[in-house]
C-alpha positions in Angstrom: 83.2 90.3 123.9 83.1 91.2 119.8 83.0 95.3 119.8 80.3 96.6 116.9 82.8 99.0 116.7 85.9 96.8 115.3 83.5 94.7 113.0 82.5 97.9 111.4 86.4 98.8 111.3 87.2 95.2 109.2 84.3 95.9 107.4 86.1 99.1 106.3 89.5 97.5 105.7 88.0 94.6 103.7 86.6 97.2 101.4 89.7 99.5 101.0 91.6 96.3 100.0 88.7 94.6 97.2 88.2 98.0 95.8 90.5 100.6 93.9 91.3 104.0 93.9 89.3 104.4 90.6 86.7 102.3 92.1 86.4 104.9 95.0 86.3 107.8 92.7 83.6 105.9 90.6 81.7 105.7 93.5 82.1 109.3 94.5 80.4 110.5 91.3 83.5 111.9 90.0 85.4 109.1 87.9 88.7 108.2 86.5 89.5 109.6 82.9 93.4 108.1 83.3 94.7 105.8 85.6 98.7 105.2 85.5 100.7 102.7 87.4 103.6 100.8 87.3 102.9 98.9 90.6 99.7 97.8 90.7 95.7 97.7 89.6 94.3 100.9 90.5 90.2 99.1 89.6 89.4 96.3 91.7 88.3 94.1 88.0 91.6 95.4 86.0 93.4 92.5 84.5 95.2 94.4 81.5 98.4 95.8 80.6 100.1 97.8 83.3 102.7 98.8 81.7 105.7 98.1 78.7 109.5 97.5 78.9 112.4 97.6 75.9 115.0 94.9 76.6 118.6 96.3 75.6 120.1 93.1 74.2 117.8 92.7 71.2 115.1 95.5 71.7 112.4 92.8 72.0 109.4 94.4 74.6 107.0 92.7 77.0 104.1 94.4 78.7 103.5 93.8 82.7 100.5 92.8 83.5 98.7 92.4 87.6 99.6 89.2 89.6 95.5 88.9 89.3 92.5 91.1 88.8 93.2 94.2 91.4 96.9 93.1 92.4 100.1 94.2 92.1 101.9 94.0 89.1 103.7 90.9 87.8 107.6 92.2 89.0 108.9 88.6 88.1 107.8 89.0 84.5 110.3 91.8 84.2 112.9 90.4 86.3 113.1 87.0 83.8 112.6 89.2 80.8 115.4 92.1 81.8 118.1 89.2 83.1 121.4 89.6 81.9 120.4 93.2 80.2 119.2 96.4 80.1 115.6 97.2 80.2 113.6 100.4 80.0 110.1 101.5 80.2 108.4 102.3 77.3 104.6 102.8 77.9 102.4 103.6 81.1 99.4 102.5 80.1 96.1 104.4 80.9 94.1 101.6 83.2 90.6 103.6 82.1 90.3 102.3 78.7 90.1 105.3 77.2 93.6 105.1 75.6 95.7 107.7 77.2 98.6 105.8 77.3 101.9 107.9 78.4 104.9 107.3 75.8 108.7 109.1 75.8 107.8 112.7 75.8 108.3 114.3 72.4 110.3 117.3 71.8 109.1 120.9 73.2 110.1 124.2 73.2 112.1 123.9 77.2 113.2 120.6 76.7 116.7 119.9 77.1 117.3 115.9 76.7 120.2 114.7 75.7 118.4 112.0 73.3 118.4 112.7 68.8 115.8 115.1 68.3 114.7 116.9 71.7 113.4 113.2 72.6 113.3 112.9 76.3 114.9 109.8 77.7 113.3 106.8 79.4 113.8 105.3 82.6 115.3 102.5 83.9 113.0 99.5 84.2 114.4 98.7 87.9 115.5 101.6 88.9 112.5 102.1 91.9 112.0 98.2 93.4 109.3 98.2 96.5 107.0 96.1 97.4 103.1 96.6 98.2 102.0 93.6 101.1 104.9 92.1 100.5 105.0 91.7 96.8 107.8 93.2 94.6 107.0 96.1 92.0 108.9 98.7 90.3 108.2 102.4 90.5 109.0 104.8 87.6 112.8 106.4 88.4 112.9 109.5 86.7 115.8 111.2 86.2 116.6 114.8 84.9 116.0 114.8 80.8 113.5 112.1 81.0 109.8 112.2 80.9 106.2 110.8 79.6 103.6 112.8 78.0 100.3 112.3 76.0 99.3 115.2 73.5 95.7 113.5 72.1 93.7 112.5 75.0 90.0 111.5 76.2 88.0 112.7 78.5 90.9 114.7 80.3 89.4 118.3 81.8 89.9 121.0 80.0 89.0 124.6 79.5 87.6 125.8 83.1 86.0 122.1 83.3 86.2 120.5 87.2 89.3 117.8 87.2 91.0 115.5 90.5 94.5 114.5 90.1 96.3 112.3 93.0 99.9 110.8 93.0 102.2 108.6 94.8 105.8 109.9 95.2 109.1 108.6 96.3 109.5 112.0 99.1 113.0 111.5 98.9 114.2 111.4 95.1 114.0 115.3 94.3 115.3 118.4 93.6 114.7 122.3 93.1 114.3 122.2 89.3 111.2 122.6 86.6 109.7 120.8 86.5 108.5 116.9 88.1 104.9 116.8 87.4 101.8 114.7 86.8 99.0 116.0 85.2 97.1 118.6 83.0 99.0 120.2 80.1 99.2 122.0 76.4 99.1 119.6 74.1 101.4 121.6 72.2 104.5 121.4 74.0 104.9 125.0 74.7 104.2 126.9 76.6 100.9 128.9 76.0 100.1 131.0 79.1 99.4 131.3 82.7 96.3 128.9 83.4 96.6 126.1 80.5 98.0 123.7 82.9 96.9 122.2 85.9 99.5 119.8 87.6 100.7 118.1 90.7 104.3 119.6 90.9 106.0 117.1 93.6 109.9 119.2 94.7 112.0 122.3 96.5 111.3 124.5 93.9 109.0 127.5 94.2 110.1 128.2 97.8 106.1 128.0 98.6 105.7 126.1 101.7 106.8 125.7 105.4 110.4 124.2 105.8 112.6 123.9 103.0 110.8 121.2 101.1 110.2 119.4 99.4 106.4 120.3 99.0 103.3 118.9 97.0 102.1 122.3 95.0 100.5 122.6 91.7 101.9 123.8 88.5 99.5 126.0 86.9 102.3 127.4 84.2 104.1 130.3 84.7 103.9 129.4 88.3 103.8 126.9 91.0 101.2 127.6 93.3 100.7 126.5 97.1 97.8 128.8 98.0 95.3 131.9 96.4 98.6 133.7 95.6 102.0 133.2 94.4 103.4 134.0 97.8 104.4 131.6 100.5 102.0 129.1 102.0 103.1 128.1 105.6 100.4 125.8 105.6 101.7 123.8 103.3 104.0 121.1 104.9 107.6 120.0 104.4 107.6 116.2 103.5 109.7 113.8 105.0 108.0 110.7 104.5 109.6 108.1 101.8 106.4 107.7 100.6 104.2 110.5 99.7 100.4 111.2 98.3 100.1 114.5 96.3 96.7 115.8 95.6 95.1 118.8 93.1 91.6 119.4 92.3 90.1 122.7 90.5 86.9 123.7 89.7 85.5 127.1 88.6 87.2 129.6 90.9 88.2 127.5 93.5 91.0 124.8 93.9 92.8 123.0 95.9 95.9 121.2 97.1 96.1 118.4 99.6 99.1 116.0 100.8 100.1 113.2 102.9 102.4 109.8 103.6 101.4 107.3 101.7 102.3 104.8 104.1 100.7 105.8 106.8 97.9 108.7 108.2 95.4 110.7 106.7 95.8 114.1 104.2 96.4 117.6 105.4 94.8 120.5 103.5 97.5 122.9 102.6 94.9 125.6 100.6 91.4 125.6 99.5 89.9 128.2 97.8 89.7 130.9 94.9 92.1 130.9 92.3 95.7 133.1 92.2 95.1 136.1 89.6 96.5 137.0 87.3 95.1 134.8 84.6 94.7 131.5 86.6 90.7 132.8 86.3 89.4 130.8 84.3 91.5 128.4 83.9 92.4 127.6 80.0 93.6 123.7 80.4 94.1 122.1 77.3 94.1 118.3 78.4 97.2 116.7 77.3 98.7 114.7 80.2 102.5 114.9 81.5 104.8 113.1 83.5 108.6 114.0 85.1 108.4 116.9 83.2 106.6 121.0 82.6 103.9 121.6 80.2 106.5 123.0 77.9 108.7 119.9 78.2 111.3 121.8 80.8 113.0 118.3 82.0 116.1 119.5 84.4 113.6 118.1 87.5 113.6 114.5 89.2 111.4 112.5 91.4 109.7 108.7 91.5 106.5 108.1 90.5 104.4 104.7 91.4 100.4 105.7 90.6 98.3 108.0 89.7 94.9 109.4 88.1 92.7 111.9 86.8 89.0 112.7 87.1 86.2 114.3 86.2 84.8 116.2 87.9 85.9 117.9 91.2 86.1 114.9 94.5 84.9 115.3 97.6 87.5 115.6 100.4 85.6 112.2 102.0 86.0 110.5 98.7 90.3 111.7 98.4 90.2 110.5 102.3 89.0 106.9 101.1 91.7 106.8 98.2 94.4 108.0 101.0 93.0 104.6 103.4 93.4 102.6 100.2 97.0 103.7 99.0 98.0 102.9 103.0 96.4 99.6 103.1 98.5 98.9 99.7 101.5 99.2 102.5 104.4 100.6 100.3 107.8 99.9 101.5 110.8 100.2 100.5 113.0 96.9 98.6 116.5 96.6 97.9 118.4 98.6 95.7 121.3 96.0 95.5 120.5 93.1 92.9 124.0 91.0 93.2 126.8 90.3 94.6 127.4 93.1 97.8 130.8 95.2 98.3 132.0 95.3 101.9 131.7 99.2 103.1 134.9 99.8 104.6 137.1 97.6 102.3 139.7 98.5 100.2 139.3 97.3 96.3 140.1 97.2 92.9 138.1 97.0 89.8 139.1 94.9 87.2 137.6 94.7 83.3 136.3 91.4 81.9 135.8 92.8 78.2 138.2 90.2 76.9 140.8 92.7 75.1 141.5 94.4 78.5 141.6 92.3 81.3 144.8 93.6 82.6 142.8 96.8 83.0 141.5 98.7 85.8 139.1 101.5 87.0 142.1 104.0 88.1 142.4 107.8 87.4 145.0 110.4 86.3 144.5 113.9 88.1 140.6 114.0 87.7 140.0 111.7 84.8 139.1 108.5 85.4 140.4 106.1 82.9 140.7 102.3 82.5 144.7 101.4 83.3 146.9 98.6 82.8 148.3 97.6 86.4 150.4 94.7 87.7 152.2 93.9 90.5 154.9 95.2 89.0 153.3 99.0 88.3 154.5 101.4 90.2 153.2 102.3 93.7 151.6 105.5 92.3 150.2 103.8 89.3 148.8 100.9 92.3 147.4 103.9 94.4 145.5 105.5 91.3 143.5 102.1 90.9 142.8 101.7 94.6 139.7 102.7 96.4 137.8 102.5 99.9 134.2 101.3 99.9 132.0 103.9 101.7 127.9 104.1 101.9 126.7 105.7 99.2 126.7 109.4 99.8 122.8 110.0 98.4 121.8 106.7 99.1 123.6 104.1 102.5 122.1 101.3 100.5 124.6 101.6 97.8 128.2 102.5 97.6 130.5 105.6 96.5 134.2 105.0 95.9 136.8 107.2 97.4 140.3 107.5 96.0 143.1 105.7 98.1 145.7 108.4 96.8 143.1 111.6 97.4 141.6 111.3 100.1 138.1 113.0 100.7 137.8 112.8 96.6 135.0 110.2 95.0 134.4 108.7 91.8 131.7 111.0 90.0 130.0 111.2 87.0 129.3 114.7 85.5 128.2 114.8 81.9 128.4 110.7 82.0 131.9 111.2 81.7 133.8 109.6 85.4 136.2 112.1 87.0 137.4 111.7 90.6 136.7 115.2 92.2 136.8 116.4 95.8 133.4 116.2 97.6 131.6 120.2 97.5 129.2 118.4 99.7 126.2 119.4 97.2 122.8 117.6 96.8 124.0 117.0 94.0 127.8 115.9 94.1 126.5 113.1 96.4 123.8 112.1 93.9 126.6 111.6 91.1 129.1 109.8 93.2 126.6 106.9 94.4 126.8 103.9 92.5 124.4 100.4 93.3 125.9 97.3 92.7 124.6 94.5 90.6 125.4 91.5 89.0 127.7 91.7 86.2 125.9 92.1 82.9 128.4 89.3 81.6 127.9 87.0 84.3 131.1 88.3 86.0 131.2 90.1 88.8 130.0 93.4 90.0 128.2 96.3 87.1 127.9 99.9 89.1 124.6 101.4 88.6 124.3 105.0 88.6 121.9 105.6 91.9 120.3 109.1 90.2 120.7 108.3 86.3 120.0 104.0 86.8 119.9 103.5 83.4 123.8 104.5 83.1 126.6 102.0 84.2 130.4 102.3 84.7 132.0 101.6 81.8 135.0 101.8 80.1 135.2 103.1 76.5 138.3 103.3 74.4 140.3 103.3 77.9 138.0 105.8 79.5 135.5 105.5 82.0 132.0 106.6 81.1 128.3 106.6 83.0 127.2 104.8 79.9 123.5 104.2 78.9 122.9 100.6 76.9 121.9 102.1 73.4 121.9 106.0 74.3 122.5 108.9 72.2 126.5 109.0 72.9 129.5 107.2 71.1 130.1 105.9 74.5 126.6 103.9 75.2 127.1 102.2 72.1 125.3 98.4 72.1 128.3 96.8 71.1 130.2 95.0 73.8 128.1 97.2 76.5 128.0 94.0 78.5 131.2 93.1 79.0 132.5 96.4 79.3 130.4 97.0 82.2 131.2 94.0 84.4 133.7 94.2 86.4 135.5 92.1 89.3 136.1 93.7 92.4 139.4 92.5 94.6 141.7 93.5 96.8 143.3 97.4 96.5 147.0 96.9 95.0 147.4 99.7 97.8 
């Protein structure tokens, strides 16, 4: 017998899938002023642009659109448009129609990006593949030094005015630095006192929450925040989820932070109520919007970022609740970080070049410095060991690989700087971050390129007989556009030792 209780239950899934998260809002009262996502409609009608990516080969750009009104975006656009190159993304576009579009960040007064100019960088157009229901999408990978902002906005909060902000997060691509945020900044750049922002910051940093992180708190400058005070907030949860939804809302003296897996559940409430002191009273917001990055441009930080949005006005708890359902019934999951030919983990191998002047050259190292050698069979066996290595599971990531030296045991190929060394394992965070590499097909239609897994828009490569983390078109001598294909395809064989 037909329960009234599970047709009222399909009745509510059937609406959480035809409606969007800015749909939901709308109907709460308290509607969307920016909607960003790279993976998929965020209103139930939306049809338009999504989001843009830069091809490396000839600069040419395309913009991503939804598979149809609502969906998910388009991933096989990019994937036919990026083949055989490089591809970046340039624009985020705001889904509102009120134009606030997120672009490269511009410089500001804590930025520290290695591009001409204080520009921050931009990510890697494939460098966060899932899929929602199935259906393929990229996330936005962001790596230290890169980030998205929007100075001249509309209809973004500011002053003491009442503002929602929700995200989706990758909870496993972090770290402790300032700062990985989404949402209310200066418009200047700079940083202009405690109050004038009002952020979801998603990372370890702060040391404000139960566990050792990382934690969904709010960047309020001069501060990240999980409760009333700057102190520790037990009630804020460690998140261990690959998936995560971040939430901040503020209104006039009171504010809140909320959090929760975005593939599964419902949101915990880690603080509601008044405002820290100490200046956070009113709040001064100034309305510009940021992303991967502080108010004042500080850009050491790293996360993943699929969607977001800002209100106005302050939402109800039931109305965040509905978005939650929705972002679960979009069923995020992870995809493949691998787009090629697969190396054995386990095996021993060499890497050979296929830039046409030096195919008698491989991947091998002297000391610490890792350096494209000529070896034969008739090298010697110290010159066959220093091109050797075993294929393990990527330290920071299984999925991928890292490449320990045959001659040194326990020491990995690494970049630090984007320059390849091979250097013992400290067994950091971050030493296993710069020694994973994910394999794709060769950029040249040969064999095997090796993808940085934390900077994905920098490659092996060898440059003037020296091995580089090399970025197609990037601010060094080294990610120079000229032969960047072949210089990053390589073809793996058998270890001369």
């Amino acid at each position: 017998m037909f329960q009234a209780s599970s047709f009222l239950a399909l009745c509510l899934l059937a609406t959480l899938v035809s409606a969007g998260p800015c749909d939901i809002y709308a109907s709460g009262g308290t509607p969307c002023v920016a909607a960003h996502s790279t993976t998929r409609a965020l209103f139930s009608a939306y049809t338009g642009l999504l989001y843009q990516v830069k091809r490396g080969s000839d600069g040419a750009t395309n913009s991503i659109t939804p598979l149809s009104a609502g969906g998910v975006a388009n991933a096989a656009t990019q994937d036919s448009f990026c083949a055989g190159t490089t591809c970046l993304i340039t624009i985020i576009y705001d889904q509102t129609g009120r134009g606030n579009h997120l672009r490269q960040a511009p410089p500001g007064s804590a930025a520290q990006g290695p591009e001409a100019g204080g520009l921050d960088s931009l990510a890697a157009a494939d460098g966060a593949p899932v899929t929602l229901n199935g259906q393929k999408a990229y996330g936005v990978f962001i790596p230290p030094s890169t980030g998205y902002r929007v100075d001249a906005t509309n209809g973004i909060a500011t002053g003491d005015a009442a503002e929602g902000i929700y995200a989706v997060f990758d909870g496993t691509h972090f770290n402790g630095n300032c700062c990985f945020d989404y949402g209310n900044a200066e418009t200047s750049g700079t940083d202009t006192g405690n109050g004038h922002m009002e952020a979801i910051y998603f990372g370890s940093g702060g040391n404000k929450g139960a566990g050792s992180g990382p934690w969904v708190e709010a960047d309020l400058e001069n501060g990240l925040f999980s409760g009333g005070t700057t102190g520790q907030n037990n009630n804020n949860p460690t998140l261990t989820s690959r998936f995560v939804t971040g939430i901040v809302k503020g209104e006039a003296n009171n504010w809140a932070i909320r959090s929760g897996n975005a593939a599964s559940g419902s949101l915990t409430t880690a603080y509601s109520g008044v405002r820290p002191s100490g200046g956070y009273n009113p709040m001064k917001k100034e309305g510009a919007i940021i992303l991967g990055i502080g108010g004042d441009n500080s850009d050491r930080a790293q996360g993943t970022f699929y969607e977001g949005v800002m209100t106005s006005g302050y939402p109800s708890d039931a109305t965040e609740n509905s978005v939650q359902a929705n972002i679960v019934a979009a069923k995020y999951a992870a995809a493949s970080l691998i787009n090629g030919p697969a190396l054995t983990v386990g095996s021993a191998v060499s890497l050979r070049a296929t830039t046409p002047c030096c195919t008698n050259r491989y991947v091998a190292h002297t000391g610490s410095a890792a350096n494209a050698q000529i070896v034969s069979s008739s090298s010697s066996s110290a010159a066959k060991l220093s091109a050797s290595w075993n294929v393990v599971a990527g330290l920071a990531n299984s999925e991928c690989v890292s490449f320990e030296s045959r001659d040194t045991t326990g020491s990995f190929i690494r970049h630090f700087n984007f320059v390849l060394q091979v250097s013992a394992n400290d067994g950091s965070k971050q030493f296993r971050e710069d020694a994973t590499f994910c394999p794709r097909a060769g950029l040249n239609g040969q064999g095997n390129a090796f993808r940085s897994w934390n900077y994905p828009a920098h490659y092996f490569r060898h440059y003037n007989a020296v091995m580089y983390a090399a970025a197609n078109g990037g601010p060094s001598d080294f990610d120079a556009t000229w032969s960047f294909n072949d210089d990053v395809s390589f073809l793996v064989g058998a270890a001369f030792a």
